[in-house]
C-alpha positions in Angstrom: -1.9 -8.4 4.0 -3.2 -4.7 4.1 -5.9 -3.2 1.7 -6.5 0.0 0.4 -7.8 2.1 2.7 -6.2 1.0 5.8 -3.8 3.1 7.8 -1.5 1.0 8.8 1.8 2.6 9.3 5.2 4.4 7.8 6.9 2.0 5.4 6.6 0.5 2.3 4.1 -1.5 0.5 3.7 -3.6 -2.3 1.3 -4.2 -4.5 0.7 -8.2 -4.2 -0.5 -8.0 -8.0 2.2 -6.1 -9.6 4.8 -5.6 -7.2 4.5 -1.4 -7.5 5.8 0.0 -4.3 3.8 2.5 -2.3 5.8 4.6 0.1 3.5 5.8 3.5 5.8 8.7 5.0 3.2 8.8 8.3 1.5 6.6 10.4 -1.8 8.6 9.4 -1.5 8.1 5.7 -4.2 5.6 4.0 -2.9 3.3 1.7 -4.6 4.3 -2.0 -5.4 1.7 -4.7 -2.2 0.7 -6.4 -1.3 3.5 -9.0 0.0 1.1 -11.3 -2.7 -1.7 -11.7 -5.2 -0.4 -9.5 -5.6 -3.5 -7.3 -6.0 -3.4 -3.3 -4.1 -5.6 -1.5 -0.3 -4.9 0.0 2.1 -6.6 1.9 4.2 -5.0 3.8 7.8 -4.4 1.9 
C-alpha cells in the first residue's frame, strides 16, 4: 500500500477506493490524493 504523499517510484497506481489510476513519470514525483474520489491509499498497478 502507498499513501498520498509518498514518493515511491515511476509506475502506476491505483486508487484502492475507486480504482482511478495515477501515472508517476519520475522517481521524485509524490503521489497526490486521488483526483477522482479524493482518497489516499494506492497499490501499486
Amino acid at each position: 500500500m502507498y499513501k498520498t504523499g509518498e514518493r515511491p517510484g515511476k509506475g502506476t497506481y491505483i486508487c484502492t477506493t475507486c480504482g482511478q489510476i495515477v501515472r508517476l513519470d519520475d522517481s521524485t514525483d509524490t503521489l497526490p490524493p486521488c483526483p477522482k474520489c479524493t482518497e489516499t491509499t494506492y497499490r501499486k498497478g
